[in-house]
N, CA, C and O atoms as a Maestro MAE file, in Angstrom:
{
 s_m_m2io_version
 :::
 2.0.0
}

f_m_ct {
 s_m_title
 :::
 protein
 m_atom[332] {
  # First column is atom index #
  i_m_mmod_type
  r_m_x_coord
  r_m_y_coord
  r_m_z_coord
  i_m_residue_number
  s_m_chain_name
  s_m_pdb_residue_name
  s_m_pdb_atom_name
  i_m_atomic_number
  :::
  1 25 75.183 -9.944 64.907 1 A "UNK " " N  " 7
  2 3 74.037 -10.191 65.778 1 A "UNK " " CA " 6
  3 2 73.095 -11.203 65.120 1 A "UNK " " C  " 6
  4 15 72.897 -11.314 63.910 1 A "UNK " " O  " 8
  5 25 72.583 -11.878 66.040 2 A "UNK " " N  " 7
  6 3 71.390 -13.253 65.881 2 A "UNK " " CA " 6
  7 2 70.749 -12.573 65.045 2 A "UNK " " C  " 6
  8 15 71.028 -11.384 65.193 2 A "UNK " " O  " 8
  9 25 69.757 -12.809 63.940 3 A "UNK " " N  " 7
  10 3 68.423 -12.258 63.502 3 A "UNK " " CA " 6
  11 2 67.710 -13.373 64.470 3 A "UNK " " C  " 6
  12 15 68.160 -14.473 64.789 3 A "UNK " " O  " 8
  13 25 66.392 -12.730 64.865 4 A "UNK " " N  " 7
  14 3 65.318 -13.416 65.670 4 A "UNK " " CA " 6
  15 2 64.895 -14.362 65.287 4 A "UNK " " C  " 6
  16 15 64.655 -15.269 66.084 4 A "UNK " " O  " 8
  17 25 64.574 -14.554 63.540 5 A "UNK " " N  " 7
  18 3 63.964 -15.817 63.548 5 A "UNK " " CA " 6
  19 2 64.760 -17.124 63.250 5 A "UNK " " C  " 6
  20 15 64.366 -18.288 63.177 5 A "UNK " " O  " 8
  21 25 66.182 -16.495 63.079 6 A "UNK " " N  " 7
  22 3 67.446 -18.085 63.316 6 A "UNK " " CA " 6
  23 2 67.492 -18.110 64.496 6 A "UNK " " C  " 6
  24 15 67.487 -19.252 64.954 6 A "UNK " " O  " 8
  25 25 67.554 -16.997 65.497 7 A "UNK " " N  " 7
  26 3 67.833 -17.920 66.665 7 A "UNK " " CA " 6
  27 2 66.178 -18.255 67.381 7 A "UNK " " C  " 6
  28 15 66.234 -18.338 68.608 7 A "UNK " " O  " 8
  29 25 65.544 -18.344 67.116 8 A "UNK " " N  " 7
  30 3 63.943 -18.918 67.032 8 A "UNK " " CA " 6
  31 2 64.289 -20.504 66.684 8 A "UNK " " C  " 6
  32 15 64.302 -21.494 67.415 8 A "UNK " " O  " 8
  33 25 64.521 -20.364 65.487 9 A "UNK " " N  " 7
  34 3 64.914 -22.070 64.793 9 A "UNK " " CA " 6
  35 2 65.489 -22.514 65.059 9 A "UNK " " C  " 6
  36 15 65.428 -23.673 64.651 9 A "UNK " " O  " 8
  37 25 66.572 -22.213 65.914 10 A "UNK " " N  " 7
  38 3 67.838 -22.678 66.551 10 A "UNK " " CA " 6
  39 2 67.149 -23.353 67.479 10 A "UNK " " C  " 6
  40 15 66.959 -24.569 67.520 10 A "UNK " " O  " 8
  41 25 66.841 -22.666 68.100 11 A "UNK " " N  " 7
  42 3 66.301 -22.987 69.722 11 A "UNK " " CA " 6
  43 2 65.090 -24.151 69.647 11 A "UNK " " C  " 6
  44 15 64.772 -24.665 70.720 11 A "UNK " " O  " 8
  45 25 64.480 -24.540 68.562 12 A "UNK " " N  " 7
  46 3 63.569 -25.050 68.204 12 A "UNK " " CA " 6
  47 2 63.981 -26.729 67.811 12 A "UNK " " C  " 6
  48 15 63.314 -27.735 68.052 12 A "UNK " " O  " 8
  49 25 65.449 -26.606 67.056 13 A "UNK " " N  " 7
  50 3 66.104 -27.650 66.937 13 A "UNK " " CA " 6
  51 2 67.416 -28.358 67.872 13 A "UNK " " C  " 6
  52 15 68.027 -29.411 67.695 13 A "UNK " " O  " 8
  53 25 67.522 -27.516 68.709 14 A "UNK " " N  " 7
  54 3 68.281 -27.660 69.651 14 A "UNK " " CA " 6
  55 2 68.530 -29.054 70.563 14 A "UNK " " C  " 6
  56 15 69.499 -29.616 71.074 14 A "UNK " " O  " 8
  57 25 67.364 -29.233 70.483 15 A "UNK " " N  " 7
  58 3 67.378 -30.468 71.763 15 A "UNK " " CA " 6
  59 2 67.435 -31.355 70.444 15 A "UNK " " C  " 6
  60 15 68.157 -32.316 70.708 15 A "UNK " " O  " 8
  61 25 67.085 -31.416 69.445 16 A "UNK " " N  " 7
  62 3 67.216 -32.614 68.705 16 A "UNK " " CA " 6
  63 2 68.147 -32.854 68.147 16 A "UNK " " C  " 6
  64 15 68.113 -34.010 67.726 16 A "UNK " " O  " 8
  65 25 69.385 -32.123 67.805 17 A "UNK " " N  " 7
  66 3 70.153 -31.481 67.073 17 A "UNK " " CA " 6
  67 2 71.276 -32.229 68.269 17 A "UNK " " C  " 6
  68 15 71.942 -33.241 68.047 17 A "UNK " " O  " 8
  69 25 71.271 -31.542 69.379 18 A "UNK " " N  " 7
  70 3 72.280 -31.854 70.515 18 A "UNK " " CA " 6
  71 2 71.785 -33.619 70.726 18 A "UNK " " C  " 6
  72 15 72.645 -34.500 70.725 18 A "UNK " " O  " 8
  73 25 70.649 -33.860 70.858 19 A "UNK " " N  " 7
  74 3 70.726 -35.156 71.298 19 A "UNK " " CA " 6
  75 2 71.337 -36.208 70.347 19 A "UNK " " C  " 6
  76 15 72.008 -37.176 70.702 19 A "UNK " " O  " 8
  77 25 71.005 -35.872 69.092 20 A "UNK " " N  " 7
  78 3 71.432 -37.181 67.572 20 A "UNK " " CA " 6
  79 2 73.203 -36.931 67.491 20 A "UNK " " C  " 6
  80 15 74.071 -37.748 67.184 20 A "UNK " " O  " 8
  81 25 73.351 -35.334 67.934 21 A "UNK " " N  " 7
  82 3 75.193 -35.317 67.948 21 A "UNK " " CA " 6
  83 2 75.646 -36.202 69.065 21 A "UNK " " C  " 6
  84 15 76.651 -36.908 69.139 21 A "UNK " " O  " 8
  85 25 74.674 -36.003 69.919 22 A "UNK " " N  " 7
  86 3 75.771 -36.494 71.415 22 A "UNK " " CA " 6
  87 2 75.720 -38.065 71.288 22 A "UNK " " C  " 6
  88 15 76.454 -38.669 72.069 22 A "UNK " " O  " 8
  89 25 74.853 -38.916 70.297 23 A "UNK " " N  " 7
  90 3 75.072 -39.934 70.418 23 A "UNK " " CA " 6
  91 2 75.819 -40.628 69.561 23 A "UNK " " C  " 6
  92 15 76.235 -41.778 69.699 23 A "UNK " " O  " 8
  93 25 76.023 -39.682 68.413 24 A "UNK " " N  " 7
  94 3 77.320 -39.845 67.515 24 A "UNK " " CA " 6
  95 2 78.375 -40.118 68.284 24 A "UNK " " C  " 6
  96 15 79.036 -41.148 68.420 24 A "UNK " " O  " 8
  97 25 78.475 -38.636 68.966 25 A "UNK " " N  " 7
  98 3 79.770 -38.659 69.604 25 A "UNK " " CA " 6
  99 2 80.089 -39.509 70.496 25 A "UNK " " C  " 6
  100 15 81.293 -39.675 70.693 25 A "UNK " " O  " 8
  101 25 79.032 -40.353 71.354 26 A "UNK " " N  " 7
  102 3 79.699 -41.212 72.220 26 A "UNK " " CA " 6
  103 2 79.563 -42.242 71.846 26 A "UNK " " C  " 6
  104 15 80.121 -43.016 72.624 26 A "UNK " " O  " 8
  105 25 78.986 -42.877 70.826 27 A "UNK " " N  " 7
  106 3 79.317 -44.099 69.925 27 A "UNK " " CA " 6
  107 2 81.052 -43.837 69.647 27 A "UNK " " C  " 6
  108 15 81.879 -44.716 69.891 27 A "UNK " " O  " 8
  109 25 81.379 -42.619 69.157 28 A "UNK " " N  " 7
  110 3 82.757 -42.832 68.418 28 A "UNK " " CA " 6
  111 2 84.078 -43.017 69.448 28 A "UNK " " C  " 6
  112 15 85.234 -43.392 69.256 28 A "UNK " " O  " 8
  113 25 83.183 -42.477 70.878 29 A "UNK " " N  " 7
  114 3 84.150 -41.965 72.430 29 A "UNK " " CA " 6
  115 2 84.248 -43.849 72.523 29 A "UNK " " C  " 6
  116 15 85.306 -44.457 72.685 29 A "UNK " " O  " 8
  117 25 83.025 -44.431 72.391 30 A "UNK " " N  " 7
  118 3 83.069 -45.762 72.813 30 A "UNK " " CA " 6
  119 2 84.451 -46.499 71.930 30 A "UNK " " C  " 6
  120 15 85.397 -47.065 72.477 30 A "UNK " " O  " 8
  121 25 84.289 -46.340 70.658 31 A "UNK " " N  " 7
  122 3 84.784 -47.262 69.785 31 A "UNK " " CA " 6
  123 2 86.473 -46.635 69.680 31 A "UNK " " C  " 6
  124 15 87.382 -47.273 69.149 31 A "UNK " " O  " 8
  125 25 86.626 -45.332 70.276 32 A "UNK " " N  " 7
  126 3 88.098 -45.041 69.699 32 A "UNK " " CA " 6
  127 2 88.285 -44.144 70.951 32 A "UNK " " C  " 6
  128 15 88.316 -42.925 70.779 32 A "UNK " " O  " 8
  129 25 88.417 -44.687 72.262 33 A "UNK " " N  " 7
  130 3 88.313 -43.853 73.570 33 A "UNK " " CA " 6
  131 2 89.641 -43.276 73.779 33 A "UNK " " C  " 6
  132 15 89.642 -42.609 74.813 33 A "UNK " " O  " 8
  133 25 90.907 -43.285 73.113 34 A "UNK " " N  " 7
  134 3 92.181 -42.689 72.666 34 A "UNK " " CA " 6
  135 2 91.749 -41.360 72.838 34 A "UNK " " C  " 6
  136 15 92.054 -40.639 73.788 34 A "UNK " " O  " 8
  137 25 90.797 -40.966 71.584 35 A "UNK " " N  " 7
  138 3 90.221 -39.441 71.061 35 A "UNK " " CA " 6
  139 2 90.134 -38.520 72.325 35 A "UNK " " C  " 6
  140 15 90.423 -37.349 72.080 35 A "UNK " " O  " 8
  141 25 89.804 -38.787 73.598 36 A "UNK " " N  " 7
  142 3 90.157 -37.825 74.650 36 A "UNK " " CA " 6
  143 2 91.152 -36.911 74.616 36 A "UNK " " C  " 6
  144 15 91.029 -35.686 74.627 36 A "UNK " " O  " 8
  145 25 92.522 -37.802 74.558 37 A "UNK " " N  " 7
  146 3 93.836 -36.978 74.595 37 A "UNK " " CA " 6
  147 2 94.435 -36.362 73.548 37 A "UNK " " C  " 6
  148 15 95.395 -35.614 73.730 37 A "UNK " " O  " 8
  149 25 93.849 -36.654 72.134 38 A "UNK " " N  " 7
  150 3 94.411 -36.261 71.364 38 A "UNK " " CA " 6
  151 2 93.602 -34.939 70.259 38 A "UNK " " C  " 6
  152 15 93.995 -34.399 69.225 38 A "UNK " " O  " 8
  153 25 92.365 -34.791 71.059 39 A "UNK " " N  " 7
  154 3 91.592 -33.709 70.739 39 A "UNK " " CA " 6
  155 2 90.954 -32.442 71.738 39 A "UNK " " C  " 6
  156 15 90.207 -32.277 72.702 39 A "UNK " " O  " 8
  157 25 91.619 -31.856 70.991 40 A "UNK " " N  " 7
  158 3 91.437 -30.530 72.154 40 A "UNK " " CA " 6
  159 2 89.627 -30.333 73.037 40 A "UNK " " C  " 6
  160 15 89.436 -30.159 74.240 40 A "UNK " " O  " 8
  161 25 88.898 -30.408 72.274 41 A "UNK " " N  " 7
  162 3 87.934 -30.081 72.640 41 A "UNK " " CA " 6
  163 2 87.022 -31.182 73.656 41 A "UNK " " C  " 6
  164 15 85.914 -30.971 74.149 41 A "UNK " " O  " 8
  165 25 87.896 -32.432 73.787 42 A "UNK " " N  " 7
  166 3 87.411 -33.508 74.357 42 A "UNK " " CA " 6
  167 2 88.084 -33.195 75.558 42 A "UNK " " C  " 6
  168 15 87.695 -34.061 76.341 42 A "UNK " " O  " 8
  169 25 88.952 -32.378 76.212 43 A "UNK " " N  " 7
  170 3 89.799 -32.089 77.358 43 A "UNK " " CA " 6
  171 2 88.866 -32.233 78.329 43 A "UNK " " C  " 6
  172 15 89.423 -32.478 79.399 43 A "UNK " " O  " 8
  173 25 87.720 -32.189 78.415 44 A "UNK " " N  " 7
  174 3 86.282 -32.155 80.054 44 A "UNK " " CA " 6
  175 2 86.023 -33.727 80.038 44 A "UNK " " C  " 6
  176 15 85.363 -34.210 80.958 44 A "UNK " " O  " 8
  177 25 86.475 -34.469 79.112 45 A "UNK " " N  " 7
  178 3 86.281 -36.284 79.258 45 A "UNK " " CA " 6
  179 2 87.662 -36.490 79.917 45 A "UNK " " C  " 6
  180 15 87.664 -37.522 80.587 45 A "UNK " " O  " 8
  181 25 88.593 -35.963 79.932 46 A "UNK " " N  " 7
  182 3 89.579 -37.039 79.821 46 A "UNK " " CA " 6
  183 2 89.598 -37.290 81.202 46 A "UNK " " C  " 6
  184 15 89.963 -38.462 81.298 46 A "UNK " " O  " 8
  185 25 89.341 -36.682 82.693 47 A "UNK " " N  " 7
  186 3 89.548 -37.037 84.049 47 A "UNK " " CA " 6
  187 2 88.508 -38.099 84.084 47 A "UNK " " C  " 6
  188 15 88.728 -38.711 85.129 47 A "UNK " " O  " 8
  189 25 87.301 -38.732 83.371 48 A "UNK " " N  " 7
  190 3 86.669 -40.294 83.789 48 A "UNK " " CA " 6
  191 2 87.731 -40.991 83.030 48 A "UNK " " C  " 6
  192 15 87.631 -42.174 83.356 48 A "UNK " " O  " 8
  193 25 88.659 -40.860 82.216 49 A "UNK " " N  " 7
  194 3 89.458 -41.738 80.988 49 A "UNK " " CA " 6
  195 2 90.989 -41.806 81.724 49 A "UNK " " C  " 6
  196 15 91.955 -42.413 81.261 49 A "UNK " " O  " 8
  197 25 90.970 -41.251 82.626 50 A "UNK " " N  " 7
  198 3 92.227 -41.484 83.690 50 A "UNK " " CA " 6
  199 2 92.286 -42.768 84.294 50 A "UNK " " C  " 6
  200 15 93.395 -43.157 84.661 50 A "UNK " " O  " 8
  201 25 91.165 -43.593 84.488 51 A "UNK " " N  " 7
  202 3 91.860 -44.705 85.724 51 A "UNK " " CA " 6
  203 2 91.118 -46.145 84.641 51 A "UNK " " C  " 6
  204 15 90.460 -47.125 84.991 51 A "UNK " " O  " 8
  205 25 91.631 -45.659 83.145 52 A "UNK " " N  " 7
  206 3 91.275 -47.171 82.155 52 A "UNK " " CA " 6
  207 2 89.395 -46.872 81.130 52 A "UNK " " C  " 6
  208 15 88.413 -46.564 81.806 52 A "UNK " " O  " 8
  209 25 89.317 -46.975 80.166 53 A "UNK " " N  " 7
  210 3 88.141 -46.956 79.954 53 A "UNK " " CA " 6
  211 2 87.227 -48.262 80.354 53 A "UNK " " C  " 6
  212 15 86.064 -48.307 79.952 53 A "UNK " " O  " 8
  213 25 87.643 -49.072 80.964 54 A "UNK " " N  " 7
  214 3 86.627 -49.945 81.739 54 A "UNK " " CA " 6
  215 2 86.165 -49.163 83.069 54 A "UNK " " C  " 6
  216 15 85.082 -49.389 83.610 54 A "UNK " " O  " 8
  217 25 87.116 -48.201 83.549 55 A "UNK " " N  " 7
  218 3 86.223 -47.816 84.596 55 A "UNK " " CA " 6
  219 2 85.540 -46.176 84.342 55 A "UNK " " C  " 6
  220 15 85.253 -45.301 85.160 55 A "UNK " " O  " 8
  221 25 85.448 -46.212 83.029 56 A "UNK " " N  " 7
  222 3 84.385 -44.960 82.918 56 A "UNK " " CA " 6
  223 2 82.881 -45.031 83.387 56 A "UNK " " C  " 6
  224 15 82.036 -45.902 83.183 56 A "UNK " " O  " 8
  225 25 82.831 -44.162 83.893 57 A "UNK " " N  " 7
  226 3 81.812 -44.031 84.162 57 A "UNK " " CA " 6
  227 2 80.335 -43.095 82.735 57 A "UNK " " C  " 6
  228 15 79.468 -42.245 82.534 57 A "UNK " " O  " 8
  229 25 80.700 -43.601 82.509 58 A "UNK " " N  " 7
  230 3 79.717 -43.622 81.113 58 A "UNK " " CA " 6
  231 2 78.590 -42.549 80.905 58 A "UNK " " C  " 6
  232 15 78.611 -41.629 80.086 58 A "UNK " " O  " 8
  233 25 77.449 -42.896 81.950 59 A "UNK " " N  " 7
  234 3 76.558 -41.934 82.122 59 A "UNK " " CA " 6
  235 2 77.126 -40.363 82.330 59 A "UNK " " C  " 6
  236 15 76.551 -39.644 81.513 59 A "UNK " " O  " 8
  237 25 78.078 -39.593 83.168 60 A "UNK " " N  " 7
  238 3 78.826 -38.836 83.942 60 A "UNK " " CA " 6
  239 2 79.397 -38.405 81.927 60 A "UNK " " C  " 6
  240 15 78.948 -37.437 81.314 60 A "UNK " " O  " 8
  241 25 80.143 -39.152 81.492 61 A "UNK " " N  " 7
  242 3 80.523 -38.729 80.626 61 A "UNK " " CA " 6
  243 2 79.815 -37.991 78.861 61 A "UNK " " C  " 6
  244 15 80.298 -37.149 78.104 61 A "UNK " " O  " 8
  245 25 78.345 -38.913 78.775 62 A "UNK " " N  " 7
  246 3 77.454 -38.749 78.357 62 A "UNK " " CA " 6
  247 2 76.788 -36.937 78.783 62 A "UNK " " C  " 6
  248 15 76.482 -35.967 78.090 62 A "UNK " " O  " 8
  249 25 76.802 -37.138 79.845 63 A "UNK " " N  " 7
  250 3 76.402 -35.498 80.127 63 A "UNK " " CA " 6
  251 2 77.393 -34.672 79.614 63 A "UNK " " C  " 6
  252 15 77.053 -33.877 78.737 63 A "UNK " " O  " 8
  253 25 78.441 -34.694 79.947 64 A "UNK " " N  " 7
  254 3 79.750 -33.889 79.715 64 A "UNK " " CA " 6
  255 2 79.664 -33.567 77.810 64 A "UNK " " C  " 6
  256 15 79.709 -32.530 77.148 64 A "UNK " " O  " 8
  257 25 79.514 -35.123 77.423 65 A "UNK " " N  " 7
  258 3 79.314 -34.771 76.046 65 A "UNK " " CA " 6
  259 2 78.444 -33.873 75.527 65 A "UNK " " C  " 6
  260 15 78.657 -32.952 74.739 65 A "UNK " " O  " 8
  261 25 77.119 -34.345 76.215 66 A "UNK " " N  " 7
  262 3 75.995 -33.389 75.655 66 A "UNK " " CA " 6
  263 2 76.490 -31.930 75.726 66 A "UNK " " C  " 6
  264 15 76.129 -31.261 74.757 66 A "UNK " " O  " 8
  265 25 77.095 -31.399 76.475 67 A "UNK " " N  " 7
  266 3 77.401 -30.169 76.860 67 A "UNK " " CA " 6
  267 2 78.527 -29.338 75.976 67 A "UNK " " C  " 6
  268 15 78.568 -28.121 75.796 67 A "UNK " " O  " 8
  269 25 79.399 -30.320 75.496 68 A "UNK " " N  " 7
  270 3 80.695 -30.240 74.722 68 A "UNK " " CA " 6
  271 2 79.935 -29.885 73.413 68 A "UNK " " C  " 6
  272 15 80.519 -29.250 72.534 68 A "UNK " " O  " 8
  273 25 78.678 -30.273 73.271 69 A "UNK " " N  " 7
  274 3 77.730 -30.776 71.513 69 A "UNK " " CA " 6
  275 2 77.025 -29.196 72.021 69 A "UNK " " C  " 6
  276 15 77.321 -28.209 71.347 69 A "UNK " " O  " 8
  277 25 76.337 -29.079 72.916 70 A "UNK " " N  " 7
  278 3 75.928 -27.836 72.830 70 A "UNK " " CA " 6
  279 2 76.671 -26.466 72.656 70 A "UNK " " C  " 6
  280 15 76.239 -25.456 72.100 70 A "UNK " " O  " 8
  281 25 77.415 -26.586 73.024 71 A "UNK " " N  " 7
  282 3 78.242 -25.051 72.799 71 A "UNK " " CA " 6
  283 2 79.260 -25.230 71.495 71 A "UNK " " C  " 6
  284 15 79.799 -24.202 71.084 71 A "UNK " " O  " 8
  285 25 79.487 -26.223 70.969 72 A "UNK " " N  " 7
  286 3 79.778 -26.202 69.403 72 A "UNK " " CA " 6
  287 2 78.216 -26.139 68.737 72 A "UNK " " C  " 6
  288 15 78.398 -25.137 68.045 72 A "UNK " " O  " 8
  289 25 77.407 -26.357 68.584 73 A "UNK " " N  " 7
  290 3 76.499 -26.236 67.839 73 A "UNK " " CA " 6
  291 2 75.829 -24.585 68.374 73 A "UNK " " C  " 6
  292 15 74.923 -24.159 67.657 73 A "UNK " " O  " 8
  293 25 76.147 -23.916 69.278 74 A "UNK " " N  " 7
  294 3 76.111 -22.658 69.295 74 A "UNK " " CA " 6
  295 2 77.025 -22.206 68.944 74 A "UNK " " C  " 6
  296 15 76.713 -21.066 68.598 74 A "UNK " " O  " 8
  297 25 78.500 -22.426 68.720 75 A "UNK " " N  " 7
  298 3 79.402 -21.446 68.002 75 A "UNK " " CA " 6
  299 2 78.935 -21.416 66.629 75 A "UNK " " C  " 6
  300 15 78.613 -20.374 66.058 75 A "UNK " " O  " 8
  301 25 78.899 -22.632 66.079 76 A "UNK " " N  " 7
  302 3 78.113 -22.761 64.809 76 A "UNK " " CA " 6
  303 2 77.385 -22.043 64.091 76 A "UNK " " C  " 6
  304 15 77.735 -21.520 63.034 76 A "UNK " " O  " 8
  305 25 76.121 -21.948 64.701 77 A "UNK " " N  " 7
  306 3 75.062 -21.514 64.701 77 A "UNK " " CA " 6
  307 2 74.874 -19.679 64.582 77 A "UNK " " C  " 6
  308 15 74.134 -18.857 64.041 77 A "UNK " " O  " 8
  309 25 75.921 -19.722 65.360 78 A "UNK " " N  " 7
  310 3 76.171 -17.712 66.382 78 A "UNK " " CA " 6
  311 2 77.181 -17.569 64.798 78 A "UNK " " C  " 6
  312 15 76.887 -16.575 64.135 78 A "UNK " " O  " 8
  313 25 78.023 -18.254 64.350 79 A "UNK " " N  " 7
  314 3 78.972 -17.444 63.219 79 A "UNK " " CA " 6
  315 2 77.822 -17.607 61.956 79 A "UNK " " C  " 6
  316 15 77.725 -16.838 60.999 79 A "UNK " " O  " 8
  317 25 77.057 -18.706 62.190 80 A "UNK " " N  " 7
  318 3 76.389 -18.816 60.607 80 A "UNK " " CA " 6
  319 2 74.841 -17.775 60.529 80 A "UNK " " C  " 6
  320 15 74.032 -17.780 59.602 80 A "UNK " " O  " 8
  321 25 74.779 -17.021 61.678 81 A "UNK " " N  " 7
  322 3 73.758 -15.861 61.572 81 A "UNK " " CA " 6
  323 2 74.442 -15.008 61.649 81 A "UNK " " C  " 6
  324 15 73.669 -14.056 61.764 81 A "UNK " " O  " 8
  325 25 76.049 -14.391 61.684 82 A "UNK " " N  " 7
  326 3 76.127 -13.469 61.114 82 A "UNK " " CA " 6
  327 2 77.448 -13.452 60.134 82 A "UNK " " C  " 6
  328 15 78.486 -12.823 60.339 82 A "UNK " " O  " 8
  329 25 77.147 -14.302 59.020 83 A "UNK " " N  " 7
  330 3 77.660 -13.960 57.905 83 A "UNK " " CA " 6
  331 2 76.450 -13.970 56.843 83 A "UNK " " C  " 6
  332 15 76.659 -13.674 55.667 83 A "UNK " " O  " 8
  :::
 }
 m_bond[331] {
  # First column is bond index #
  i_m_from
  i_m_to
  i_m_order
  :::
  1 1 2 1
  2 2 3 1
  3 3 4 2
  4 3 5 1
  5 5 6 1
  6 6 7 1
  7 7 8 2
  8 7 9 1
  9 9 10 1
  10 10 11 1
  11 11 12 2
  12 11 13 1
  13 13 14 1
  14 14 15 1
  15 15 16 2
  16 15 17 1
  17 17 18 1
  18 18 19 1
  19 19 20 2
  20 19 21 1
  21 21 22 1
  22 22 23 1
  23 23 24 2
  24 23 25 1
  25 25 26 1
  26 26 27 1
  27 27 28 2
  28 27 29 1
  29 29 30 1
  30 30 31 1
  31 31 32 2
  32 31 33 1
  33 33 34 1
  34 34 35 1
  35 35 36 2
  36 35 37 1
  37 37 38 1
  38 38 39 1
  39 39 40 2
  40 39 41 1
  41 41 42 1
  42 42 43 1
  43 43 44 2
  44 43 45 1
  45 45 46 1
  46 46 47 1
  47 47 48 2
  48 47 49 1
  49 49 50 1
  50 50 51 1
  51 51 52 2
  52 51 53 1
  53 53 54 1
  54 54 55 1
  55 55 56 2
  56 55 57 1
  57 57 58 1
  58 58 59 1
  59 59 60 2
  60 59 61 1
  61 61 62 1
  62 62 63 1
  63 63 64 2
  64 63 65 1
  65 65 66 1
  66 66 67 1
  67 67 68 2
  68 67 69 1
  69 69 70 1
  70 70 71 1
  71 71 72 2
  72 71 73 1
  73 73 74 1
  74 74 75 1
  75 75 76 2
  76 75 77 1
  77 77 78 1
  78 78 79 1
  79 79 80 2
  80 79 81 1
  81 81 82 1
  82 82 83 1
  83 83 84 2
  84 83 85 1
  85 85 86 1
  86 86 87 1
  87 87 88 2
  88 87 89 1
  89 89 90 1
  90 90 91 1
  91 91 92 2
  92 91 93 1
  93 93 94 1
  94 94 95 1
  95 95 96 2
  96 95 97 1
  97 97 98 1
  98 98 99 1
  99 99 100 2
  100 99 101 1
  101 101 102 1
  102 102 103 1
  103 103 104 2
  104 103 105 1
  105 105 106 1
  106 106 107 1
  107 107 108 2
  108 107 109 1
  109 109 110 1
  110 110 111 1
  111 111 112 2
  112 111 113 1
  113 113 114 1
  114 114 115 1
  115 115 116 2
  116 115 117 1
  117 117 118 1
  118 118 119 1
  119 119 120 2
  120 119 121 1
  121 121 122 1
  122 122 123 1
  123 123 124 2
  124 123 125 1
  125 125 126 1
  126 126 127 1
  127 127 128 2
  128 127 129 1
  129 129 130 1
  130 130 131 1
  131 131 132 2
  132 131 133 1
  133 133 134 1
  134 134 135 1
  135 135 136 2
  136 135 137 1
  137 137 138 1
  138 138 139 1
  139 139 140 2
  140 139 141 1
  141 141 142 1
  142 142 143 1
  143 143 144 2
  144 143 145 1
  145 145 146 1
  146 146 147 1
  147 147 148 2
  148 147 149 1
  149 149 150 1
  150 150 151 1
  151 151 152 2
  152 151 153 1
  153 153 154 1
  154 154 155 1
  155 155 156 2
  156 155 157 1
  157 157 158 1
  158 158 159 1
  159 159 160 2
  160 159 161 1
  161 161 162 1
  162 162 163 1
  163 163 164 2
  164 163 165 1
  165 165 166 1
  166 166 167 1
  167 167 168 2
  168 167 169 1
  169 169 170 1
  170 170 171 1
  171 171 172 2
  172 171 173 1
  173 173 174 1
  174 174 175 1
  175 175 176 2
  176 175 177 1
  177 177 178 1
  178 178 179 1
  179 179 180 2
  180 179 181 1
  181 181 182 1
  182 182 183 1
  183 183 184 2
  184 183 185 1
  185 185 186 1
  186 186 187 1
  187 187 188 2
  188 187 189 1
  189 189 190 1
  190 190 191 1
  191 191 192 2
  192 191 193 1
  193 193 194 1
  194 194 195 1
  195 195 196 2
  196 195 197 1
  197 197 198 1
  198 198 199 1
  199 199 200 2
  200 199 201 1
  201 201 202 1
  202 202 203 1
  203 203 204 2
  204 203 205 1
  205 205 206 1
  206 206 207 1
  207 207 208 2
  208 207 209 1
  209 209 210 1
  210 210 211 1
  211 211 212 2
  212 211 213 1
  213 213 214 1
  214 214 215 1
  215 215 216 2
  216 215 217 1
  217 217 218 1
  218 218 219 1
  219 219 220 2
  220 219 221 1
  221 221 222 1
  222 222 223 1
  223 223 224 2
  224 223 225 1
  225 225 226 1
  226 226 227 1
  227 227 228 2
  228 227 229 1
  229 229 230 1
  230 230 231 1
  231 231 232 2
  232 231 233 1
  233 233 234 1
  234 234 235 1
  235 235 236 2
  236 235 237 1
  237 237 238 1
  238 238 239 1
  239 239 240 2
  240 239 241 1
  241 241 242 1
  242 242 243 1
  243 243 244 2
  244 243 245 1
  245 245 246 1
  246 246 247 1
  247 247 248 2
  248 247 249 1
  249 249 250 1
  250 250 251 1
  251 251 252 2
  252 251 253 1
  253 253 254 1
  254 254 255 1
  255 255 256 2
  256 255 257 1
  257 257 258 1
  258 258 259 1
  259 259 260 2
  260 259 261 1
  261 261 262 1
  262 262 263 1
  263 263 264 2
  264 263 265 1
  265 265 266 1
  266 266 267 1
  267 267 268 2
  268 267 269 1
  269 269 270 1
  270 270 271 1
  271 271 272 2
  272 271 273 1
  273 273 274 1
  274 274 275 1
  275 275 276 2
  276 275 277 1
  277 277 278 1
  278 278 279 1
  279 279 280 2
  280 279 281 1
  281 281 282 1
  282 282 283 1
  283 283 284 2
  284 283 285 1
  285 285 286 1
  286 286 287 1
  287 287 288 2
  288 287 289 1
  289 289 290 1
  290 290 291 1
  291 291 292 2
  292 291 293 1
  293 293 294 1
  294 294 295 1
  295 295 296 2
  296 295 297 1
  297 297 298 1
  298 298 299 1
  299 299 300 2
  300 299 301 1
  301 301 302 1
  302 302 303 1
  303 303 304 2
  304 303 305 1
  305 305 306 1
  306 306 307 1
  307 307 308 2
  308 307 309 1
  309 309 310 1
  310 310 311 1
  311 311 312 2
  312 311 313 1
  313 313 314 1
  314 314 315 1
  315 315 316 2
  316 315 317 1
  317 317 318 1
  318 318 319 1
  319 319 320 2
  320 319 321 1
  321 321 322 1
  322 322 323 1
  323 323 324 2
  324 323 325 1
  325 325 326 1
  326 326 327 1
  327 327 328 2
  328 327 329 1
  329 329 330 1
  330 330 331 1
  331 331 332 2
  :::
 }
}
């Protein structure tokens, strides 16, 4: 179980935490747009990466990321308050 005041701090760094990952991550989606198919956890990108990465739709995928960054940084987070 959470102790209250990690998941306090969690929640506190959250949006900043998710936003500096998600732009990692789609700098690296930009530069090596392969990484869809060959990583499991990228499986919610790969239907904009179906019809060529010129026709991604970028923004659409950007959300998707953010979302992919949030629930790893809560698995994270959820195993490292209780060990």
């Amino acid at each position: 179980m959470m102790q209250p005041d990690f998941a306090e701090s969690m929640q506190k760094i959250e949006k900043v935490a998710c936003r500096a990952y998600t732009r990692v991550e789609m700098k690296f989606l930009r530069t090596f747009p392969a990484v869809v198919y060959s990583e499991p956890f990228l499986k919610p990108l790969q239907a904009l990466f179906s019809c060529g990465t010129e026709n991604v739709e970028w923004a659409k995928a950007e959300i998707i990321m953010k979302d992919i960054v949030k629930s790893h940084l809560f698995l994270i987070w959820s195993n490292s308050a209780q060990t």
